[in-house]
VEXDO-953876 format. One record per residue (C-alpha): z, x, y. Coordinates in steps of 0.5 Angstrom, whole numbers, padded with zeros to 4 digits, always signed. Layout:
N
ZXY
...
***
This chain:
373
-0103-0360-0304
-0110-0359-0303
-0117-0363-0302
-0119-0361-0309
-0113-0363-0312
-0112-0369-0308
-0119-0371-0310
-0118-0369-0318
-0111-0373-0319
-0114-0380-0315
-0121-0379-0319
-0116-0379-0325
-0114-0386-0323
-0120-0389-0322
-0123-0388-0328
-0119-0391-0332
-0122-0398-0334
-0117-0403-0331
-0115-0398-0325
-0119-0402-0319
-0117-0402-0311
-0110-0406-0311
-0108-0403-0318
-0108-0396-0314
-0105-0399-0309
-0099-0401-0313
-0100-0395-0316
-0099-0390-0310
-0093-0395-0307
-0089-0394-0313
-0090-0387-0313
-0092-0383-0306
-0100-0380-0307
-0105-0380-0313
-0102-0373-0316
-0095-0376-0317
-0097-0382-0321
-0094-0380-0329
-0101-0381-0331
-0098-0379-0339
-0091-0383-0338
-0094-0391-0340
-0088-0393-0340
-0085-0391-0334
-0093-0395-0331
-0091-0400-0334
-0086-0402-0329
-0091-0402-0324
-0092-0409-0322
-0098-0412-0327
-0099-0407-0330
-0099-0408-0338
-0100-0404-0344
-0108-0404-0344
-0107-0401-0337
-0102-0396-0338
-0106-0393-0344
-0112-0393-0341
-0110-0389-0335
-0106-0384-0340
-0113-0383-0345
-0117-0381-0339
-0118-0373-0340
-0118-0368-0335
-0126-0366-0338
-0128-0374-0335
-0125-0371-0328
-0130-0365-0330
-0136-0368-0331
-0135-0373-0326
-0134-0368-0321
-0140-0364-0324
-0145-0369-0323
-0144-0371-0316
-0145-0363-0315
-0152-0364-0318
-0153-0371-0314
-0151-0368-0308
-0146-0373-0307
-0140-0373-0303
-0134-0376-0305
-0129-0379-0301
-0122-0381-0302
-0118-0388-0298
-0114-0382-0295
-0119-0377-0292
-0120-0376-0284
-0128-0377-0285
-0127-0385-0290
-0130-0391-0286
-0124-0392-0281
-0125-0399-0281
-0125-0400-0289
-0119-0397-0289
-0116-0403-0285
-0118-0409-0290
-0113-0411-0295
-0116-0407-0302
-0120-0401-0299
-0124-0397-0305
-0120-0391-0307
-0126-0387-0307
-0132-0387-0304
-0139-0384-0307
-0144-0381-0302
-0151-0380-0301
-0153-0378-0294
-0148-0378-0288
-0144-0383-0285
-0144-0383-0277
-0139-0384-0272
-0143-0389-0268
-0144-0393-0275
-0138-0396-0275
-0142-0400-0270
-0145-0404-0276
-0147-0411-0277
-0148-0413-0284
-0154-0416-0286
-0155-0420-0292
-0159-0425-0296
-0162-0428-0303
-0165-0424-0307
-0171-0430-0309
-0173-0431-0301
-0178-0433-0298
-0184-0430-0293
-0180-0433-0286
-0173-0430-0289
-0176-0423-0290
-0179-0425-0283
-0173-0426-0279
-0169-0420-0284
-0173-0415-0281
-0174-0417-0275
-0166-0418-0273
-0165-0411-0278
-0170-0409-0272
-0167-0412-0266
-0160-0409-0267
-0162-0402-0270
-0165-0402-0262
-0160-0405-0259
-0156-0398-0263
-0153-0403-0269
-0153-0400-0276
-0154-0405-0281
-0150-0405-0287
-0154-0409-0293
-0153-0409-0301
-0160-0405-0302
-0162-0411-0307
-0169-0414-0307
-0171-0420-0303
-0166-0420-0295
-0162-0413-0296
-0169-0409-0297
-0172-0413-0292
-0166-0411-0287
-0166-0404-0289
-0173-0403-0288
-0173-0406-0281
-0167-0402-0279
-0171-0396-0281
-0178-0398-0277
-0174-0398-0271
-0171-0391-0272
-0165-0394-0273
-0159-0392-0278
-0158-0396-0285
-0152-0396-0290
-0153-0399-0298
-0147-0401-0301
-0149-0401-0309
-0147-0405-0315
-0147-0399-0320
-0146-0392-0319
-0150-0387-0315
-0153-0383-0322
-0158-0389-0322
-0160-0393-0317
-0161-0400-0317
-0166-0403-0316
-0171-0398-0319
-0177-0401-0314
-0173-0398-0308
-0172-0392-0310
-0176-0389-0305
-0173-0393-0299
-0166-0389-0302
-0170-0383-0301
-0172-0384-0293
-0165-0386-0292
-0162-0379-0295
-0168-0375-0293
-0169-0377-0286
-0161-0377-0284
-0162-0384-0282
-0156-0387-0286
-0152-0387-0293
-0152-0390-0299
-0145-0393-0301
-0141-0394-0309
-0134-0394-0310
-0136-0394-0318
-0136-0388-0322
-0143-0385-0322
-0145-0387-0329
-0143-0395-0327
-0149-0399-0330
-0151-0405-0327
-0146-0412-0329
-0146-0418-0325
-0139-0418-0324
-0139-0411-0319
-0142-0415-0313
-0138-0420-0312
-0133-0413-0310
-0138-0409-0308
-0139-0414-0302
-0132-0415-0299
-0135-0406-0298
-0140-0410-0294
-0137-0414-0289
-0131-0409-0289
-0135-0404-0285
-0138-0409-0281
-0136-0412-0275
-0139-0418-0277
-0144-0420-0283
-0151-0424-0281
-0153-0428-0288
-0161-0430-0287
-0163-0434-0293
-0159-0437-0298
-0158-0442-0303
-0152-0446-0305
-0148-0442-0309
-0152-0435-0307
-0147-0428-0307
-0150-0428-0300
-0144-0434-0299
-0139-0429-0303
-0140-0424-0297
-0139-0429-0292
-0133-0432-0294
-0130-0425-0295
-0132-0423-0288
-0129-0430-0285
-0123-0427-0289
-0122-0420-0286
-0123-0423-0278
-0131-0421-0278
-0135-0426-0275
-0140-0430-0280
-0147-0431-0277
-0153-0435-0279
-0160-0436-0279
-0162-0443-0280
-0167-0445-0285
-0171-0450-0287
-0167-0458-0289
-0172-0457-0295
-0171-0450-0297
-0166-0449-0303
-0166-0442-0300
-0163-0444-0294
-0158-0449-0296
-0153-0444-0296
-0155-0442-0290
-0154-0449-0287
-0149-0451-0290
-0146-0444-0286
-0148-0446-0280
-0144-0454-0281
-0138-0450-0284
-0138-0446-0277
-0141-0440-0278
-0145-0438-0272
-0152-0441-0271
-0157-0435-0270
-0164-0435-0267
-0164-0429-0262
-0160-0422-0261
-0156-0425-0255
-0154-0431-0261
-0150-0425-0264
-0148-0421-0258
-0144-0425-0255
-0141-0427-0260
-0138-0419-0260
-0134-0419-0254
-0134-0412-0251
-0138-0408-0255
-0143-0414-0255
-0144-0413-0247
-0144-0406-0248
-0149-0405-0254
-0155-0411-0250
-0160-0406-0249
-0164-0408-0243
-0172-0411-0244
-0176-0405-0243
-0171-0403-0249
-0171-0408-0254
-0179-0410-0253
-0183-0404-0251
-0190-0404-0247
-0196-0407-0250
-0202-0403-0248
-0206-0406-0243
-0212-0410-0245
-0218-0409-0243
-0221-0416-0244
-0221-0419-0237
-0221-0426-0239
-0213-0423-0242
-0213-0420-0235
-0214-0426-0231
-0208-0429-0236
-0204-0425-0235
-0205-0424-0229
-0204-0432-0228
-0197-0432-0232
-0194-0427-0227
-0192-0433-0223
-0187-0436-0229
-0188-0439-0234
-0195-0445-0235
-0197-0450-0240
-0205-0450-0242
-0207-0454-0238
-0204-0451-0231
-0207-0445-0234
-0213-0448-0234
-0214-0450-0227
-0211-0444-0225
-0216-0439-0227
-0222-0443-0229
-0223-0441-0235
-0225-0447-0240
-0220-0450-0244
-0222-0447-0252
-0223-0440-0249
-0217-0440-0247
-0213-0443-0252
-0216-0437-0256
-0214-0432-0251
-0206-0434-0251
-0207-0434-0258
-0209-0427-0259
-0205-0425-0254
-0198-0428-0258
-0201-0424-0263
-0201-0418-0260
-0193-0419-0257
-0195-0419-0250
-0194-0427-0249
-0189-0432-0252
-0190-0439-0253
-0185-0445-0252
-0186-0453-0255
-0192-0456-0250
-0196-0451-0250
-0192-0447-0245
-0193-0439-0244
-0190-0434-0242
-0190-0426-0240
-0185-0424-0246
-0185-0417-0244
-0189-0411-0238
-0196-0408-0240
-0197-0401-0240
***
């Protein structure tokens, strides 16, 4: 049988209501592949375990014209459409309990992107969770990580926008189908992923599918499934984020967890994580070694991760700069050393954090963070 038949007979399946991954599953163990399903034999699928009359005869009632149409409008989206089965499906959502029978596709999966770290979070965040979203969505598409994220507003925006910044790749798993994408606001970052090559844009719902509350939950196992773990960087006690996280823990993916604010609804969810045993997060090393091999093969080196600041041409700043050479100093070594007055300098250090070429630590302690060009 070829593709397209194969393609035909599954999409058959899946467009009746009710036929989701395990109903399909059940299907194929009962009768070998899609294409031999008795698509028109309700009887005989309901002898098929859990599948009842409603079932039966909303597989039977699916036209071979809604295949037609189905077909016809991912041609006119410029979508792919994978099935479980196909040499190209992700290998490593073929490999959790309830793999999507289809996957519709904007853009292109790469190879390396099974090299995935999932990155979610509260739709409703805050200015430090948007922060640190994009500053490790940033860290690990330098270090060569894809970032897999629901393309909701808030954390997953944020993450998708960081992997883009550094050049890195980004796949958005949605909740509705790729006909209209959801939400409208990032429409134009779903253009940059596709237009760019720098990534996909995910469903395993019919084209059509609006947006219901009830698609994320599903939607996320997609999310963690293709991940090698899933980091969560802000969310509230019963956030979805949580759904994802405990999904992830399901399917043998490490769970990670930027910590939060004691006093920031937004990061209760995060914290309580973090006590139940998902691992506290504050650098990228947090993360890799938590990865085992492939963690140690993808640390990227300094000069990678934290590229040359340019040299500034202030001589106080050189002066600095100079001093901090010898290692680490507080403000007041810095002060005996250079002679500079103590305002000034606190200024200096200050503009110098700004422009990334300092770090700060408790006590007034200052370092050179990375090499001046």
């Amino acid at each position: 049988m070829g593709d397209l038949d194969s393609l035909r007979a599954t999409l058959r399946l899946t467009l009746a209501p009710g036929v989701g991954a395990i109903t399909f599953q059940r299907l194929i163990k009962a009768f070998g592949d899609a294409a031999s399903v008795p698509v028109n034999n309700p009887p005989l699928l309901r002898r098929v375990y859990d599948i009842g009359e409603k079932t039966a005869a909303a597989i039977a009632a699916v036209p071979p014209e809604e295949v037609d149409q189905e077909l016809t409008l991912a041609d006119q989206l410029g979508a792919r459409i994978l099935c479980v089965g196909d040499a190209d499906y992700p290998a490593s959502l073929k490999n959790i309990p309830d793999p999507p029978p289809t996957l519709y596709m904007l853009g292109r999966l790469a190879p390396t992107d099974a090299l995935a770290i999932g990155l979610v979070g509260a739709r409703h965040c805050t200015h430090y969770g948007l922060e640190q979203a994009e500053r490790f969505a940033q860290l690990l598409g330098r270090a060569g990580f894809a970032i897999i994220s629901g393309g909701a507003r808030g954390i997953d925006s944020a993450g998708h926008r960081g992997a883009l910044t550094v050049g890195g790749r980004t796949v958005a798993v949605m909740g509705c189908g790729l006909a209209k994408l959801y939400p409208p606001e990032n429409q134009t970052l779903f253009e940059q992923i596709v237009r760019e090559d720098r990534g996909a844009i995910l469903s395993e719902l019919p084209l059509r599918t609006t947006v219901l509350p009830g698609n994320f939950p599903t939607r996320n196992r997609i999310i963690s499934g293709m991940s090698l773990g899933v980091l969560v960087v802000e969310a509230a006690r019963r956030s979805g984020s949580l759904i994802t996280a405990n999904v992830a823990a399901e399917q043998g993916r490490t769970v990670f967890a930027v910590p939060g604010r004691v006093d920031s609804a937004t990061s209760q969810g995060t914290n309580q994580l973090i006590r139940n045993g998902a691992i506290l997060v504050q650098d990228l090393d947090d993360i890799l070694e938590h990865l085992g091999e492939v963690g140690a093969k993808m640390a990227p080196a300094p000069e990678e991760l934290f590229p040359p600041a340019p040299m500034p041409t202030d001589p106080i700043e050189l002066k600095v700069l100079a001093a901090l050479k010898g290692g680490p100093m507080n403000l007041d070594d810095l002060v005996r050393q250079t002679q500079i007055a103590s305002g000034k300098a606190l200024a200096t250090m200050t503009m110098l954090v700004l422009k990334g070429a300092v770090s700060q630590q408790a006590g007034n302690v200052f370092s050179l963070k990375r090499p001046m060009a």
